[in-house]
N, C-alpha and C positions, 0 to 999 in steps of 0.2 A: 504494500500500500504506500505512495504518496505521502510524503510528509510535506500538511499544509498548517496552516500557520494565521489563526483571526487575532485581530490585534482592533483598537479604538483608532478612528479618524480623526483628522485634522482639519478645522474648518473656520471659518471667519463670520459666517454668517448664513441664514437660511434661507430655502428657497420651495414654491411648488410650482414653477416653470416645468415645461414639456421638458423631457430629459433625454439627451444622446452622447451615450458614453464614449469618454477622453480615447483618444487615440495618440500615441506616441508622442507626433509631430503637432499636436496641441500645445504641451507643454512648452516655455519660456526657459524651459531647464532640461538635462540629460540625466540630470542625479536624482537615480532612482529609487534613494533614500527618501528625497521630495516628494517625488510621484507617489511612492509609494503610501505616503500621510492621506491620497486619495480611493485607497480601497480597501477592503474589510480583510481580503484572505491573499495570503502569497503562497504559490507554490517553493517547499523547501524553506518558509519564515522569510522573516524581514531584516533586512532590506531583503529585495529580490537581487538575483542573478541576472537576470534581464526582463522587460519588458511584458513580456506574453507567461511570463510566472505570475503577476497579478490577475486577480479575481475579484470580483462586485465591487466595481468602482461606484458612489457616492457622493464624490466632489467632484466638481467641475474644474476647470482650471482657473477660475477667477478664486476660490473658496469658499465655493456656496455648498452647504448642503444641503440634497435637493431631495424630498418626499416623495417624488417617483422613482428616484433612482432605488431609494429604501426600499421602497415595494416589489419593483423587480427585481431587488437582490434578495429579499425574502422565497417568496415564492413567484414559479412558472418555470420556463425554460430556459430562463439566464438566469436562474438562481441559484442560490446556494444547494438544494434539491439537485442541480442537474451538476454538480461539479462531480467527474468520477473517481476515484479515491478516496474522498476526501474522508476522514475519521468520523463516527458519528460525536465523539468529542467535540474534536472542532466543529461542526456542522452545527452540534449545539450552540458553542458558545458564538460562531458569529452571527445566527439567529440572534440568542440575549443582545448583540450588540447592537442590531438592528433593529428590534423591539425598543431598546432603553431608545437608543435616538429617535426612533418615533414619537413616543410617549413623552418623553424631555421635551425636545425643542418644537415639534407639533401638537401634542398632546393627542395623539391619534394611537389606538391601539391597531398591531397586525395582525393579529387572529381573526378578527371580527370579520375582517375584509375578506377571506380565505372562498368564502365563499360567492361572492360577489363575477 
């Protein structure tokens, strides 16, 4: 099994704008120690090794976090569900982290929504 690696975001401020996740050549920066403050799980832990080791990105490149991005890195087909490997450990705990920051800075739970 994949050693993956959920860890807390970095962010500046909030957002629930339409969401289309950072692509490499986004970034302002190559250090992907940086980059990396933009998403919840890295293949092999953090910092990543490169680029395509990061998983459910959640900030944008300005540092917004943004409430759709949360949602589809909760659940569906770019979620944390669909990462293959991944531990059900980690799988938990980047859900909790996903959850807390909904509920924090939204005040919106993810469960409820599951079904929707």
């Amino acid at each position: 099994m994949t050693a993956y690696e959920a860890t807390a975001v970095s962010y500046d401020t909030v957002t629930t704008e339409a969401w289309d996740a950072p692509e490499l050549n986004d970034f302002d920066t190559d250090d992907l120690t940086e980059i990396g403050d933009h998403f919840v799980v890295a293949k092999g832990g953090f910092p990543p090794e490169k680029f395509s080791d990061l998983e459910l990105p959640v900030v944008d490149t300005d540092g917004n976090l943004n409430l759709n991005a949360i949602r589809t890195a909760y659940s569906g087909g770019r979620s944390v569900e669909a990462i293959d490997g991944i531990s059900e450990g980690t799988r938990a705990k980047a859900k909790s982290i996903l959850q807390n920051l909904a509920e924090e800075e939204f005040s919106e739970g993810l469960d409820t929504e599951m079904g929707e």
